[in-house]
C-alpha positions as CSV (number, residue, x, y, z in Angstrom):
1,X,165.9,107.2,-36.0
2,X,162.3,106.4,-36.9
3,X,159.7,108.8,-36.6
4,X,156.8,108.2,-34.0
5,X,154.6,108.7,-36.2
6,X,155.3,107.5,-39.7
7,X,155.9,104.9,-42.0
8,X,159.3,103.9,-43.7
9,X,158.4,103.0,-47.4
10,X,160.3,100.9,-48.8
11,X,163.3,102.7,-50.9
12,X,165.6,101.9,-53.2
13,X,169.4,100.9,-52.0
14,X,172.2,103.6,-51.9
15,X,174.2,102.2,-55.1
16,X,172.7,99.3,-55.5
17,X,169.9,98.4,-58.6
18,X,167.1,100.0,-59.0
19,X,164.6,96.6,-58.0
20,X,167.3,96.2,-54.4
21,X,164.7,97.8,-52.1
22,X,164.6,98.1,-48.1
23,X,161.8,96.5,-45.8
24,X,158.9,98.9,-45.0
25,X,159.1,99.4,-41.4
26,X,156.3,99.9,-39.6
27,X,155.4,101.9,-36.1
28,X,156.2,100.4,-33.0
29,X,153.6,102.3,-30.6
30,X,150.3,100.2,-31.1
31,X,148.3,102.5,-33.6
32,X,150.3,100.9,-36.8
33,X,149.3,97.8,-38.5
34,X,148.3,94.7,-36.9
35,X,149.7,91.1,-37.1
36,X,147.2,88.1,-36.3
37,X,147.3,84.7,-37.0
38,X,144.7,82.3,-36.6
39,X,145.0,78.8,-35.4
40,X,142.9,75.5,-35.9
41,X,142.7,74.2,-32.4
42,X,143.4,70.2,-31.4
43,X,143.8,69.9,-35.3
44,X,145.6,66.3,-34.4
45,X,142.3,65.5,-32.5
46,X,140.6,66.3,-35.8
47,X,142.6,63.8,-38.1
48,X,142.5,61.2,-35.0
49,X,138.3,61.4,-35.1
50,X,137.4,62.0,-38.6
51,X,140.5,60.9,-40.7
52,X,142.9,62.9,-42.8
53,X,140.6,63.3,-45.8
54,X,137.6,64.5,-43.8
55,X,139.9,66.7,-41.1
56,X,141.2,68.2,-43.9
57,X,138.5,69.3,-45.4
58,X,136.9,70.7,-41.9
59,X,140.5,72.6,-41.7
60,X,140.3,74.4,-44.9
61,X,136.7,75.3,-44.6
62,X,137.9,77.4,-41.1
63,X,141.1,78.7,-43.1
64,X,139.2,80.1,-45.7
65,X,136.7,81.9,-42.8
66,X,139.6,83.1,-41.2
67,X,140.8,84.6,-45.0
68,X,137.0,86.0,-45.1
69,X,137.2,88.0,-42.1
70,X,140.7,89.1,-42.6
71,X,139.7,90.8,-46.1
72,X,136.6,92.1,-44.6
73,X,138.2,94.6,-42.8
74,X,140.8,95.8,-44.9
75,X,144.0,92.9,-44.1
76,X,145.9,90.4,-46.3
77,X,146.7,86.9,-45.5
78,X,150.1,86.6,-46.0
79,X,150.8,83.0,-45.6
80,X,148.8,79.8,-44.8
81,X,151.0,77.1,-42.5
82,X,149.5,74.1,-42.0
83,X,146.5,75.3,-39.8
84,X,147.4,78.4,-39.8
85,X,147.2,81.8,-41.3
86,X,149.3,84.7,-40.4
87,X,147.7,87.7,-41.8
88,X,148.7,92.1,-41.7
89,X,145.4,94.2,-40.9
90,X,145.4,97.9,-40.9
91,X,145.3,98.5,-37.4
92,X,144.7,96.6,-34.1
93,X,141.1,97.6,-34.4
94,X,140.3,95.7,-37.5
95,X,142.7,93.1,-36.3
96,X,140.4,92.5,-33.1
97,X,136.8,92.9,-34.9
98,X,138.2,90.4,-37.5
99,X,139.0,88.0,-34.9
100,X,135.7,88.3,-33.1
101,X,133.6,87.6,-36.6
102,X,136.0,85.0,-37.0
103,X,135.4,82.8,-34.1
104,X,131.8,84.1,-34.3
105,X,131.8,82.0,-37.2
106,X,133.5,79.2,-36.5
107,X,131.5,79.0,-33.5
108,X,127.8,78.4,-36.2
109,X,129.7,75.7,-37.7
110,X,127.5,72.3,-37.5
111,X,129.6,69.8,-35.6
112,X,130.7,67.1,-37.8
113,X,130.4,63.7,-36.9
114,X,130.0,64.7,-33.2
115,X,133.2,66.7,-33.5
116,X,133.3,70.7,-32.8
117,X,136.1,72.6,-34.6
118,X,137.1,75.7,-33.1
119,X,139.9,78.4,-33.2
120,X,142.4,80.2,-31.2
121,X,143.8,83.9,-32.0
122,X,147.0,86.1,-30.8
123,X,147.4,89.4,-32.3
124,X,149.3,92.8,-31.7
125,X,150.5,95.8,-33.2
126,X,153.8,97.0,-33.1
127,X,157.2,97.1,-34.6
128,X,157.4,94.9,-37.6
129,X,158.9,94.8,-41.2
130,X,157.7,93.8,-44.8
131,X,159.3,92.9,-47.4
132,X,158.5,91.0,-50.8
133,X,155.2,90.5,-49.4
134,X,156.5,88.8,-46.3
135,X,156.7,90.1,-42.3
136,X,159.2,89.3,-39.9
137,X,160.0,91.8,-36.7
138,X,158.9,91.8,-33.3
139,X,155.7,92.3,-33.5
140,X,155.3,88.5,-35.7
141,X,156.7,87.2,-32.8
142,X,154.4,88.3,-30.4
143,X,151.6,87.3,-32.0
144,X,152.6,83.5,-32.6
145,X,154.0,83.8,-28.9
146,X,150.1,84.8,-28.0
147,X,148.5,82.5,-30.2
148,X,150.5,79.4,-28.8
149,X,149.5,80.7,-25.5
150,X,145.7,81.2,-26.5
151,X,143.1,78.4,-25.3
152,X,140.5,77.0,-28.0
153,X,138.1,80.1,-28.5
154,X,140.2,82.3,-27.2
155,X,141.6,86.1,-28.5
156,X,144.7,87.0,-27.0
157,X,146.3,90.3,-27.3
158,X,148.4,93.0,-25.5
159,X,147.7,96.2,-23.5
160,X,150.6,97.9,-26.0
161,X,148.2,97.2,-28.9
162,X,145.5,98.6,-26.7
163,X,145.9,102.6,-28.3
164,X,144.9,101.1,-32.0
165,X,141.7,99.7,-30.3
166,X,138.7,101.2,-30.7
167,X,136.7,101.7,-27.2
168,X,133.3,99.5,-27.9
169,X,136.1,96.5,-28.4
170,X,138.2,97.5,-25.2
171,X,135.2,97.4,-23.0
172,X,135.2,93.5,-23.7
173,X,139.1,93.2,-22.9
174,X,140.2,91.7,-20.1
175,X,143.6,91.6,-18.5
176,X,145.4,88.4,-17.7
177,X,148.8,89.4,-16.7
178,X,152.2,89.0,-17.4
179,X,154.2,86.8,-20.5
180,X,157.5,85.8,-21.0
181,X,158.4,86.3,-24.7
182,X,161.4,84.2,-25.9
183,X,163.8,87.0,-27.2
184,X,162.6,89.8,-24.9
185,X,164.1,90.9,-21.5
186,X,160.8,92.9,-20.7
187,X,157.3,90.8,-20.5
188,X,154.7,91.8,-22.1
189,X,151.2,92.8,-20.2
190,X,148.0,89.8,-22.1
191,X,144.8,91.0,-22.5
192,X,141.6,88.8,-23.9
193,X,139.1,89.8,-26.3
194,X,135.3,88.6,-25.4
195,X,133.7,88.1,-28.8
196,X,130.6,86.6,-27.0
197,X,127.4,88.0,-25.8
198,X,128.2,89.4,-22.6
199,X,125.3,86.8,-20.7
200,X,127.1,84.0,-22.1
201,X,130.5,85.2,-21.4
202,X,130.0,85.4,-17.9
203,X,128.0,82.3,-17.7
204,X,131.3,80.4,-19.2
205,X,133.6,82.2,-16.7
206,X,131.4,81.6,-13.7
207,X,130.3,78.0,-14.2
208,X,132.9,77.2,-11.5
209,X,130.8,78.9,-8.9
210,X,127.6,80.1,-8.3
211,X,127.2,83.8,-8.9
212,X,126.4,85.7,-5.9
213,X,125.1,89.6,-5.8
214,X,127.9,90.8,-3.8
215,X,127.6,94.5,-3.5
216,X,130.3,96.0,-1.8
217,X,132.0,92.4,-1.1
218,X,135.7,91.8,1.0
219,X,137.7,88.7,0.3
220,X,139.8,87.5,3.5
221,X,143.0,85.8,2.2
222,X,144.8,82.9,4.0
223,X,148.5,81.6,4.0
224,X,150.8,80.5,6.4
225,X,149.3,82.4,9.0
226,X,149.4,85.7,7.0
227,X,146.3,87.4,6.4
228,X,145.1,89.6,3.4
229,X,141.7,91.5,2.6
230,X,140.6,93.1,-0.4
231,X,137.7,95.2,-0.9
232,X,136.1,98.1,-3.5
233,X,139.3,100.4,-2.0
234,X,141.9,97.6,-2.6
235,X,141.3,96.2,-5.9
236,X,144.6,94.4,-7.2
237,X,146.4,91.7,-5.3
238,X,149.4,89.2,-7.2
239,X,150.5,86.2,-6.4
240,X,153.3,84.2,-7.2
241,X,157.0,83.2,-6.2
242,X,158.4,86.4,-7.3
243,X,159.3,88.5,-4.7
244,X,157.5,91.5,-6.0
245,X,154.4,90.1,-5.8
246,X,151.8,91.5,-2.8
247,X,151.1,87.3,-1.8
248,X,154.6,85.8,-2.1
249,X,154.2,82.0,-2.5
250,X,157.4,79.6,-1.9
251,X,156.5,77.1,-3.9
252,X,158.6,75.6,-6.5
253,X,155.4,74.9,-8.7
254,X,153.9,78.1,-8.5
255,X,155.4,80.7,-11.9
256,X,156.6,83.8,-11.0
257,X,153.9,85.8,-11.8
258,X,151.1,83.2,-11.1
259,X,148.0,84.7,-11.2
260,X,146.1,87.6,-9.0
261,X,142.7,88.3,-7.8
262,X,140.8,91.4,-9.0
263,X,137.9,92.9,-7.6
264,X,135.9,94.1,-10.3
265,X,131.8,95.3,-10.8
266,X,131.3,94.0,-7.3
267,X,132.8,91.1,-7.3
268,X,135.6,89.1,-6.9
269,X,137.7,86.9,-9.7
270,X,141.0,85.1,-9.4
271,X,142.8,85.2,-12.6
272,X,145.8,82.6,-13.2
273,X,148.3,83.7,-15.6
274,X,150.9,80.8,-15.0
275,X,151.8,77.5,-17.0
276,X,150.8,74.9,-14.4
277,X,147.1,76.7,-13.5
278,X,145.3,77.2,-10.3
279,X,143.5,74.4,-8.5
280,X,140.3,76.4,-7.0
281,X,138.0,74.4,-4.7
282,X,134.4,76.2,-3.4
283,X,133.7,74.7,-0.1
284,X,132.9,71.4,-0.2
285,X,132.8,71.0,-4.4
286,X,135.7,69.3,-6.1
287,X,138.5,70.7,-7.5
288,X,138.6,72.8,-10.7
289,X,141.6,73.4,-12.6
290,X,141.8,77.1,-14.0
291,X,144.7,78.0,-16.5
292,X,144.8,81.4,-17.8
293,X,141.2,81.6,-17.5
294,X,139.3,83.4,-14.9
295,X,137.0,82.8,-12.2
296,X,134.7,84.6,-10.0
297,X,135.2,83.6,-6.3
298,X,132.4,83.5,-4.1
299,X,131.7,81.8,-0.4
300,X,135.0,80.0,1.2
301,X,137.5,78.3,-0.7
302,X,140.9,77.8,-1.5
303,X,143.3,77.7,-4.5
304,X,146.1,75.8,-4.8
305,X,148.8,76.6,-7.0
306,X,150.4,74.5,-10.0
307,X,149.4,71.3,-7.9
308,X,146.2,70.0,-6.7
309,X,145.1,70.3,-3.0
310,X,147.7,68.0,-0.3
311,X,150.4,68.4,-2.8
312,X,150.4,72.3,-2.9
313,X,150.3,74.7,0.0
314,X,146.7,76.0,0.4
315,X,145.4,79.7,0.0
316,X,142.4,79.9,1.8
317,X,139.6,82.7,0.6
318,X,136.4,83.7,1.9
319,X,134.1,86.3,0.1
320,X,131.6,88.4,2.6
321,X,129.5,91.5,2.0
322,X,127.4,93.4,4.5
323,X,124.2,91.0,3.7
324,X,126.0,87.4,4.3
């Protein structure tokens, strides 16, 4: 049995020659080594608007910026696919601050010709294997199962990686919920890493709605005659079709774990976690489709889930505090 807190070198083969050696195996408990890989977002989009010479080049230029920040703190690409690297950092610490310079960097790039490149991240440490100066293990898969999942400008990792993390980067992590890894009979529990100031990360997660002071706010929740209310004392309600879930939805469209609303710093957010997204509508406005993002909720409104209003039962919200 592997030791909690150790390291398997890699060791020569009972019998066998002296160069047959076994994979170094690494921890499985979130304070080992990290993987990452880095993706070129829309890269088709890319070749479609500038052409395959030009797109190219634009690619490599944000390859070799992902390669920068990887060495910077201490990691090793280990292979480059395509528009993609997958990389091995010390820890999850230095996988996250990599990331974040990363897309910090992508995000100075000039737009050329009109056409903004950006990035998308999964990482996560835990149970992985080396050999010959390649990975494979769990942990690999995880992070491509994040990073497939991750939205342009987005750093996705888990709340098991979240012990190798230092505390200044936790306080920008976010939880998103629950993922179904292909492979695995447990999901695994996404967070997000902010690599943005904090003013402009909020103004991009609130542009939905305008942002209210709420104080000590209460959300009243509507559906099919049932009635919910969340306030500072009830933080935490889930929504989906599984029948776990505090708001149980019967709706074919809506995942099983779909999303849940959060009450957090005085406010409210709803945060969808499914494949189809949330269709969230603020009182008269249009519609807004929100898909493993988040949004603050504020005023009355509903959200419809994985179909837009009149083809998706409606779950009406209102959002009070002792001054409205």
């Amino acid at each position: 049995m592997l030791g909690a807190t150790k390291s398997i070198e890699a060791v020569p083969l009972a019998g066998a020659s002296p160069d047959v050696t076994l994979p170094k195996v690494h921890r499985k408990d979130g304070r080992g080594p990290a993987i990452l890989f880095a993706d070129v977002s829309r890269s088709m989009l890319l070749h479609e608007q500038l052409g395959d010479q030009a797109a190219r080049m634009v690619i490599d230029a944000l390859l070799a910026l992902a390669e920068k920040a990887v060495t910077a703190y201490g990691g090793r690409v280990v292979r480059s696919i395509g528009d993609e690297i997958l990389a091995v950092l010390p820890n999850a610490d230095a996988a996250a601050r990599a990331a974040r310079d990363l897309l910090i960097g992508v995000d100075a790039i000039d737009a050329p010709h009109g056409v903004r490149p950006s990035m998308h991240v999964g990482l996560h440490s835990g149970g992985f294997m080396e050999r010959a100066g390649d990975v494979f293990g769990d942990a690999v898969n995880v992070a491509s199962r994040l990073t497939a999942h991750a939205q342009p400008g987005q750093i996705l990792t888990t709340s098991a990686s979240a012990p190798g993390i230092s505390l200044s980067v936790r306080r920008s992590m976010r939880r998103l919920g629950p993922l179904d890894i292909r492979g695995r009979i447990d999901q695994i529990q996404v967070e997000e890493i902010a690599w943005r100031d904090t003013a402009d990360e909020e103004a991009t997660v609130t542009k939905f709605a305008p942002v209210a002071a709420l104080g000590t706010a209460r959300i009243r929740l509507d559906y099919e005659g049932r009635q919910w209310t969340l306030d500072a004392r009830i933080k935490h309600l889930s929504i989906g079709r599984d029948p776990g879930s505090d708001l149980v939805i019967a709706n074919i469209d809506a995942s099983r774990s779909h999303g849940f609303i959060e009450y957090r710093n005085g406010a409210f957010y709803y945060i969808d976690t499914s494949l189809n997204g949330s269709y969230v509508t603020f009182g008269n406005a249009g519609e807004t489709l929100v898909q493993r993002n988040q949004v603050l909720l504020s005023g009355r409104g509903m959200i419809c889930l994985g179909q837009p209003a009149g083809r998706s039962e409606q779950l009406v919200f209102e959002v009070t505090s002792p001054t409205s």
